[in-house]
C-alpha positions in Angstrom: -95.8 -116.7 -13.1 -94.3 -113.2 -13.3 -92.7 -112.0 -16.4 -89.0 -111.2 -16.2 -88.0 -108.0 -14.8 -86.0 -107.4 -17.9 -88.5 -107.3 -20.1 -89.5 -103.8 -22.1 -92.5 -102.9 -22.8 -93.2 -104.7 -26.6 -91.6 -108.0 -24.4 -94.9 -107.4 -21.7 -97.1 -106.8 -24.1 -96.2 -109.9 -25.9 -96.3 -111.9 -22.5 -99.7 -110.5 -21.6 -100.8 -110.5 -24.8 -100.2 -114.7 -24.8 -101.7 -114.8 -21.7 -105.0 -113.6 -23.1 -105.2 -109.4 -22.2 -106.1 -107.1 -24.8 -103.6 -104.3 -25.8 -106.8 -102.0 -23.2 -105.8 -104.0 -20.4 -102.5 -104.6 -20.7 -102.2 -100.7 -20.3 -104.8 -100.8 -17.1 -102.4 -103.2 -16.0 -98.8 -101.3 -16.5 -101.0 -98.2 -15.4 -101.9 -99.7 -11.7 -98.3 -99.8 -11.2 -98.4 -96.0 -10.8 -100.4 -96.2 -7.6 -99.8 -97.9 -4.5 -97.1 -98.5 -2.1 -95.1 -101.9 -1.5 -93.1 -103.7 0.8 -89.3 -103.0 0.4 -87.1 -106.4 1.7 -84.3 -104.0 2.3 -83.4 -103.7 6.3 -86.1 -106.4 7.0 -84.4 -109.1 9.6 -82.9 -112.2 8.4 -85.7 -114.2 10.3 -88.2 -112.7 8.3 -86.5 -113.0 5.0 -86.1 -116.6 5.6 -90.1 -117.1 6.1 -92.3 -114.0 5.1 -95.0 -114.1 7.3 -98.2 -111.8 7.7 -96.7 -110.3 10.5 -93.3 -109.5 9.0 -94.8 -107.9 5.9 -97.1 -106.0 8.2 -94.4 -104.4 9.9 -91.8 -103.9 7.3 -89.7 -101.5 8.2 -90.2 -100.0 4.7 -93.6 -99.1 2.3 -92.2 -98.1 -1.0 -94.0 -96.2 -3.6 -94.5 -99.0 -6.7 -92.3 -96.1 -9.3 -94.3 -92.5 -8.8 -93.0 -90.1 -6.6 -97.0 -89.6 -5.5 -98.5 -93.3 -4.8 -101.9 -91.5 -3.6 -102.2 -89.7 -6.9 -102.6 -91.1 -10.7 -100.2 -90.4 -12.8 -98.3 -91.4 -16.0 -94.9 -92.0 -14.5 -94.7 -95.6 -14.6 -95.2 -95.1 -18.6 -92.4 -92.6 -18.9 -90.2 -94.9 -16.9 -91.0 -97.7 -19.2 -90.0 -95.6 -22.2 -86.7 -94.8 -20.4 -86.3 -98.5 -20.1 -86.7 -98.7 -23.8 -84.3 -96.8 -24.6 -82.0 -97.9 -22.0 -81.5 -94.8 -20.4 -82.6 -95.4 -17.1 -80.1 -94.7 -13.9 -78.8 -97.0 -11.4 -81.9 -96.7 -8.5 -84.4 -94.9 -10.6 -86.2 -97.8 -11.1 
C-alpha cells in the first residue's frame, strides 16, 4: 500500500523505514519524485474515471510534472517542498 498523503517527511521515513529501506534509499526514493511527469484525473471523462484503462491513461488529456517546475531536469524541489510541508507552510495548489 501507499502511505498517506498526509504524512511529513519523519512519518515516511518511519513508513519506509518499517518496510525495510535504509535512510540512502528512502531519499533515492523521495528524490525520483523530482523527475517525471504524471497523469492528472482532472478533465478526464467520466467513462474513463469509472474504469482506467490503458487507453484512457494514454490519452489523458493532462501529463503533470510529479512537483518540479522542470520534470526533464534533477533537481531538489521535491525536498524543499517537503520542508514546506513540515512546517506547514505550503499554499493551497502548490503541491
Amino acid at each position: 500500500t501507499l502511505p498517506s498523503a498526509g504524512l511529513d517527511s519523519d512519518g515516511l521515513r518511519l513508513y519506509f523505514g518499517a518496510l525495510g529501506l535504509s535512510d540512502e534509499q528512502f531519499v533515492a526514493l523521495c528524490g525520483a519524485h523530482d523527475l517525471g511527469r504524471h497523469v492528472t484525473l482532472l478533465g478526464m471523462p467520466k467513462s474513463c474515471l469509472k474504469e482506467l484503462t490503458r487507453e484512457c491513461l494514454e490519452t489523458a488529456p493532462v501529463l503533470m510534472p510529479f512537483v518540479a517546475e522542470d520534470p526533464d531536469g534533477f533537481s531538489n524541489t521535491y525536498f524543499k517542498k517537503l520542508i514546506k510541508w513540515n512546517q506547514r507552510k505550503v499554499k493551497l495548489g502548490e503541491v
